[in-house]
C-alpha atoms as a printed R data frame, in Angstrom:
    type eleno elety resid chain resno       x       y       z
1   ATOM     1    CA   UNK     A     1  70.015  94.430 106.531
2   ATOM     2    CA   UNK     A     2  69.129  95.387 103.232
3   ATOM     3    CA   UNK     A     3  71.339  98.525 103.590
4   ATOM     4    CA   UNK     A     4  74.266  96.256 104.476
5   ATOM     5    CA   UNK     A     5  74.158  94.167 101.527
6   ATOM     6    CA   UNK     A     6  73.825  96.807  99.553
7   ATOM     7    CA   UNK     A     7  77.247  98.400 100.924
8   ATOM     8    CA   UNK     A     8  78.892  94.911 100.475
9   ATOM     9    CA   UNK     A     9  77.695  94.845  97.130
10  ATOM    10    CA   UNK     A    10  78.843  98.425  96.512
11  ATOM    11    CA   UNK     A    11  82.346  97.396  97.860
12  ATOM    12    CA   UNK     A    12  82.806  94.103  96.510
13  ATOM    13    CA   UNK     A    13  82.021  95.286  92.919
14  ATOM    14    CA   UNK     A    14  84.558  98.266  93.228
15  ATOM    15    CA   UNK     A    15  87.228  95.809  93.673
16  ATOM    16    CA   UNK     A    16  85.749  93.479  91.445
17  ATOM    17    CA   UNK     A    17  87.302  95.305  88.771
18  ATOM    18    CA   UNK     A    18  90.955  95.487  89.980
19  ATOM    19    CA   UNK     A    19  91.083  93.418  93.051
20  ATOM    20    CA   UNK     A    20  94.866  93.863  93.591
21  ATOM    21    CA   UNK     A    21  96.822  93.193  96.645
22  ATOM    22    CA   UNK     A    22  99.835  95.325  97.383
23  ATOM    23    CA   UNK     A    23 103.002  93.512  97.887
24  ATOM    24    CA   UNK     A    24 104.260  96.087 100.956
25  ATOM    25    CA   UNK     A    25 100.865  94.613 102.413
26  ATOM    26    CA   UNK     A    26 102.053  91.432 102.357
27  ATOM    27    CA   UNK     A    27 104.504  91.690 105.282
28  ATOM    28    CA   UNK     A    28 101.277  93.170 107.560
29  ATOM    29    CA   UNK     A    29  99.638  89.616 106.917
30  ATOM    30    CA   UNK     A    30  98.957  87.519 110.303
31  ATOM    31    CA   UNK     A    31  99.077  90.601 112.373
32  ATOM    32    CA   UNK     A    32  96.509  91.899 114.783
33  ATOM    33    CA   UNK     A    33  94.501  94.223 113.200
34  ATOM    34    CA   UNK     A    34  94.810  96.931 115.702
35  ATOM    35    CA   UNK     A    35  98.655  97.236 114.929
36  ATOM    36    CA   UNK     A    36  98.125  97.268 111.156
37  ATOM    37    CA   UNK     A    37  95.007  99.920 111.342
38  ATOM    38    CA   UNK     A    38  97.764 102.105 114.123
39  ATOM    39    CA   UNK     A    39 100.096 101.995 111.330
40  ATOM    40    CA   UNK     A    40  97.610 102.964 108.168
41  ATOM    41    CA   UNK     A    41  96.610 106.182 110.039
42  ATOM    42    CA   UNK     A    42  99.520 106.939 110.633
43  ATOM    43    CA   UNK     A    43 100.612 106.599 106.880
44  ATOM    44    CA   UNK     A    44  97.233 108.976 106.640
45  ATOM    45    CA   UNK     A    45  94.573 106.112 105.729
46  ATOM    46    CA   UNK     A    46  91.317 106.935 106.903
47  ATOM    47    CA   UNK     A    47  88.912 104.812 108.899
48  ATOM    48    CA   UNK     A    48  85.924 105.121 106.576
49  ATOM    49    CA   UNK     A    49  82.550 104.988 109.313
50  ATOM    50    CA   UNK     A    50  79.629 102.613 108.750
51  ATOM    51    CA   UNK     A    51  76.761 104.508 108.846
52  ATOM    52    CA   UNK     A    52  74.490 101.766 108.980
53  ATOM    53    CA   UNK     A    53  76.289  99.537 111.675
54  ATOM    54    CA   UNK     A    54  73.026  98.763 113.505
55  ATOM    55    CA   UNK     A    55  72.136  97.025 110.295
56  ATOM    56    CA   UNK     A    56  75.604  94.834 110.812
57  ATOM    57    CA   UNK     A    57  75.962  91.789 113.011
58  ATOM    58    CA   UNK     A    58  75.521  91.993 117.096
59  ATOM    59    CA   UNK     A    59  79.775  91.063 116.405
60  ATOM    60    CA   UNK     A    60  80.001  94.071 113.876
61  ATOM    61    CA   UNK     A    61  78.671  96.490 116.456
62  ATOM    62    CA   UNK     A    62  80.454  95.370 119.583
63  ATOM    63    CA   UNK     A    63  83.943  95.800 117.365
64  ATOM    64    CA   UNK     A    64  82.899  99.039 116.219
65  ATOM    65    CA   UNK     A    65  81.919 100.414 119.815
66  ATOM    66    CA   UNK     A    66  85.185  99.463 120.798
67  ATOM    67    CA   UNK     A    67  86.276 102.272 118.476
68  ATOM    68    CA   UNK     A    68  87.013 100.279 114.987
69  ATOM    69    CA   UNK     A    69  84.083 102.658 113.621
70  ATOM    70    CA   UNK     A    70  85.137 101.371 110.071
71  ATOM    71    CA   UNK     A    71  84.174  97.720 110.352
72  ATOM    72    CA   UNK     A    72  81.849  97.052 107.560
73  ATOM    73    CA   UNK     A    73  80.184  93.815 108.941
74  ATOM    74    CA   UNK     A    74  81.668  90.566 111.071
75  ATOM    75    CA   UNK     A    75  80.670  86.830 111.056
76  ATOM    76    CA   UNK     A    76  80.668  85.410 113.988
77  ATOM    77    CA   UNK     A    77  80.735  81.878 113.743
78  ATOM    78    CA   UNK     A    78  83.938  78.734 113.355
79  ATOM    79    CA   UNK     A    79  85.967  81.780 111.354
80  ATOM    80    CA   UNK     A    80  84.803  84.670 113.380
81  ATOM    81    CA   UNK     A    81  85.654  87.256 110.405
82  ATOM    82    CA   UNK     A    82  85.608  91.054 110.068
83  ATOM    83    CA   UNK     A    83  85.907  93.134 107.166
84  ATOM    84    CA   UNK     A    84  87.330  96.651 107.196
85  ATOM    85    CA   UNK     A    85  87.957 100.028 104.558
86  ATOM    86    CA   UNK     A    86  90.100 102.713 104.948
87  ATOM    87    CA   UNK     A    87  90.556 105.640 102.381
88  ATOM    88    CA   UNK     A    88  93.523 107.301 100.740
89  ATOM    89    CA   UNK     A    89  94.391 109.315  97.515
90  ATOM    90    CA   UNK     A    90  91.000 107.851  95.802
91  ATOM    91    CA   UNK     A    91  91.770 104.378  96.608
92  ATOM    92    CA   UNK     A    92  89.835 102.218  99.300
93  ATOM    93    CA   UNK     A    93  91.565  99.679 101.096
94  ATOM    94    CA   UNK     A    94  89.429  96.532 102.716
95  ATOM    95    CA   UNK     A    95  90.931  94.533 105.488
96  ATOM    96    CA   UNK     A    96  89.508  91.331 106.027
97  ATOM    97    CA   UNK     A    97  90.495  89.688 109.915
98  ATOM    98    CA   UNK     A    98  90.190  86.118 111.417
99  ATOM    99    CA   UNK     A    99  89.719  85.255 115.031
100 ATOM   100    CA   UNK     A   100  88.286  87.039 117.318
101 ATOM   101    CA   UNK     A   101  91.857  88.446 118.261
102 ATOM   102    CA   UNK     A   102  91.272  90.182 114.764
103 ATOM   103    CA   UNK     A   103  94.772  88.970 112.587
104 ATOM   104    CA   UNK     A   104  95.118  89.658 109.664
105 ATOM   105    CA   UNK     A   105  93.906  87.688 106.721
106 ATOM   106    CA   UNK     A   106  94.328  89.644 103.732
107 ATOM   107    CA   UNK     A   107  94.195  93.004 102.464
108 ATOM   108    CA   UNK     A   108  93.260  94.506  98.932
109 ATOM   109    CA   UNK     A   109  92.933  97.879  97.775
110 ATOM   110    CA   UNK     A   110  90.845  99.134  94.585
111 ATOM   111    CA   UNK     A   111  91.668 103.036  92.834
112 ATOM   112    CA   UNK     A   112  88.141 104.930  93.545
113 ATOM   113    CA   UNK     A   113  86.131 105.517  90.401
């Protein structure tokens, strides 16, 4: 667990800096995250692994067996949330879901470095 929170940490403090959200991600807002992560791989994101998902949530680990192998770490309660990264050109993009049907909620990407 401590592993995880250090990882959040980590991430949350990269885009502490320059926590900007990209207009053209806008539009993807409210849909299921399996379309939106389809379409990022295709524009050559990069799912970027967890290696410590046993340290994540029970919900974490179910989502990433069923092959979202980025999922950083899910809550699992009245706003059943997931958060995501993906990788491109030195900047890290983290995808935050609601439901358990996994929309959308926001996205926000941060330069690497």
């Amino acid at each position: 667990m401590k592993i995880l929170i250090l990882i959040s940490g980590l991430v949350l403090s990269m885009l502490n800096h320059a926590y900007a959200a990209d207009t053209a991600f806008n539009k993807l807002i409210g849909t299921p995250y399996a379309e939106v992560r389809q379409s990022l791989l295709n524009q050559g994101w990069q799912s970027v692994d967890n290696p410590n998902i046993t340290q994540s949530s029970i919900y974490a680990q179910d989502i990433a067996q069923s092959g979202f192998t980025e999922v950083l770490d899910c809550i699992s309660m009245q706003r059943d949330q997931c958060m995501f990264v993906l990788v491109k050109n030195q900047k890290y993009i983290i995808i935050v879901t609601k439901d358990k049907k996994l929309y959308v909620e926001s996205i926000k990407y941060q330069k690497r470095g």
